[in-house]
C-alpha positions in Angstrom: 23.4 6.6 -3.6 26.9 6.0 -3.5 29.7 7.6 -1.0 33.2 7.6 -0.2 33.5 6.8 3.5 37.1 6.6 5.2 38.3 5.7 1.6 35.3 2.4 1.1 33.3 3.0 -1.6 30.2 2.6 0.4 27.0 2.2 -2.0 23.1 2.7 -0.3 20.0 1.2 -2.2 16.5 0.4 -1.4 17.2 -3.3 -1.9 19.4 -3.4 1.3 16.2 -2.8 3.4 14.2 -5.7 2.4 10.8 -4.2 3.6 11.4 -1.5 0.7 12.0 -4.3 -2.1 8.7 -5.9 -0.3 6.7 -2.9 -0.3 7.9 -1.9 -3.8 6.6 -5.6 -5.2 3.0 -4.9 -3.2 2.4 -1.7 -4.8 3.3 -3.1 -8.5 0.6 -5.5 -7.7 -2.0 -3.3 -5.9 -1.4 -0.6 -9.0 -2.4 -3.2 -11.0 -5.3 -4.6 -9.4 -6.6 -1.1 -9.4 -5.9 -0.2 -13.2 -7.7 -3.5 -14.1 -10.5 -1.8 -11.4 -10.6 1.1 -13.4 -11.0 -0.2 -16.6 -14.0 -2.9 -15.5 -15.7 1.0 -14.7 -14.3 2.7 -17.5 -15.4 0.4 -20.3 -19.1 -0.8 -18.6 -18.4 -3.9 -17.4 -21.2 -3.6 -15.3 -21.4 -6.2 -12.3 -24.7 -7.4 -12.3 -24.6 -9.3 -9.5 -23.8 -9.1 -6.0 -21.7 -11.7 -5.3 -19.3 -9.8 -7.8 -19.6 -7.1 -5.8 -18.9 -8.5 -2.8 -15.5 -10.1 -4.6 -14.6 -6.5 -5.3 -15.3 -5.4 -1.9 -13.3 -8.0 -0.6 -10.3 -7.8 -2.9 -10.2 -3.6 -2.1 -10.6 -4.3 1.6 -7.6 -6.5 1.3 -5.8 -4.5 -0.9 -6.3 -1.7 1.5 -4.8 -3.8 4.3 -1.4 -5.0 2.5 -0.8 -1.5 1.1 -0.9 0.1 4.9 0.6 -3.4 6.3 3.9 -2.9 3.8 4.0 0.7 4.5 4.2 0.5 8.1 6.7 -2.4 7.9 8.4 -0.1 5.5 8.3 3.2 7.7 9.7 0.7 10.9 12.5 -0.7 9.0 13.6 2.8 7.9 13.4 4.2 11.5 16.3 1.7 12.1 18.1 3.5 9.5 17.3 6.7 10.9 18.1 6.1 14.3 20.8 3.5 13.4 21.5 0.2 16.2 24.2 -0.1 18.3 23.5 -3.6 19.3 23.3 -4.9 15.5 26.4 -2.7 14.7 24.0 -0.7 12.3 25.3 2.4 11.4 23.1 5.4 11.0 22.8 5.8 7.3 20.7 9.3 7.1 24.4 10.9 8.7 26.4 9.9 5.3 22.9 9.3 2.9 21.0 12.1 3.5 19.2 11.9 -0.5 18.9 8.5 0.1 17.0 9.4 3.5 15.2 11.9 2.3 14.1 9.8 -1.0 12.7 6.7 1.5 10.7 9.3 4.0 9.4 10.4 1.0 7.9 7.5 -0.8 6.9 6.2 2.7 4.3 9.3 2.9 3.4 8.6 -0.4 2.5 4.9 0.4 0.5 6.0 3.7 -1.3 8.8 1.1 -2.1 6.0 -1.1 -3.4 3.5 1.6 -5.7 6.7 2.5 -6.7 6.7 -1.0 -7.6 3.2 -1.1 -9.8 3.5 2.5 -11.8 6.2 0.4 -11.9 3.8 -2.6 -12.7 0.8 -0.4 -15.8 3.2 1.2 -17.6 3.3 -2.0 -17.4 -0.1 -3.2 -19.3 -1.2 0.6 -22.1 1.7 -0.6 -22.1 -0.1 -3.9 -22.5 -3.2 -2.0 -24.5 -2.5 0.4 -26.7 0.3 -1.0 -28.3 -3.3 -3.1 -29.7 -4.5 0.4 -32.8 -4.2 2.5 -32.7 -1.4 5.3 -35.9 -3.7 6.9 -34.8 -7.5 6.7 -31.1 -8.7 7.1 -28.8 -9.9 3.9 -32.2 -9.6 1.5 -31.8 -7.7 -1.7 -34.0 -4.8 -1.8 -35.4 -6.9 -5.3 -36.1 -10.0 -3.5 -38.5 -8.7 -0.9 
């Protein structure tokens, strides 16, 4: 968003906050990690065995993670731009930017909705992992007993 302040031609972009362009690069990967997700189910690509199943659980748990870890470094870093630092000589941006505010509040909600999305995700690959295990003897497939 650009603005004329006190005659500067002041321009506002996500890039400035580096958390954004952080966050931005996490969800281009975690998108893609889940699209490739999708397809192993969409196509069949059955996994047989349990350790690939426990590879997927691990790589959705820490997908999970660095989704919600970005978005609240995200969310933190635009409460400084909200709020604005006298200290740092940071000027409250949302008073001039208010689209530009209202754009990065936005997409931060969207992040936290997606890292919600994922924790529902992440639930059903542990019951697809753990559903293959004994209730009676500890780490034993229910096949080998």
């Amino acid at each position: 968003m650009t603005k004329d302040i006190a005659y500067i031609h002041k321009k506002v972009t996500f890039r400035y906050l580096f958390a954004l362009e952080v966050e931005l690069y996490i969800n281009v990967v975690v998108a893609a990690y889940n699209i490739v997700q999708l397809g192993f189910g969409w196509f069949g690509v059955a996994q047989k065995t349990s350790n690939s199943k426990w590879l997927s659980y691990l790589l959705d748990q820490t997908a999970v993670y660095v989704v919600f870890a970005g978005a609240s470094a995200a969310a933190q870093h635009s409460l400084l731009v909200v709020t604005g630092s006298r200290e740092l000589q940071w000027m409250k941006w949302c008073y001039k930017f208010t689209r530009f505010c209202f754009q990065i509040g936005s997409a931060i909600v969207l992040n936290y909705i997606a890292a919600v999305l994922m924790i529902i995700l992440s639930f059903i690959s542990a019951f697809s992992l753990f559903r293959l295990y004994s209730p009676k003897r500890y780490f034993h497939l229910k096949s080998s007993t």
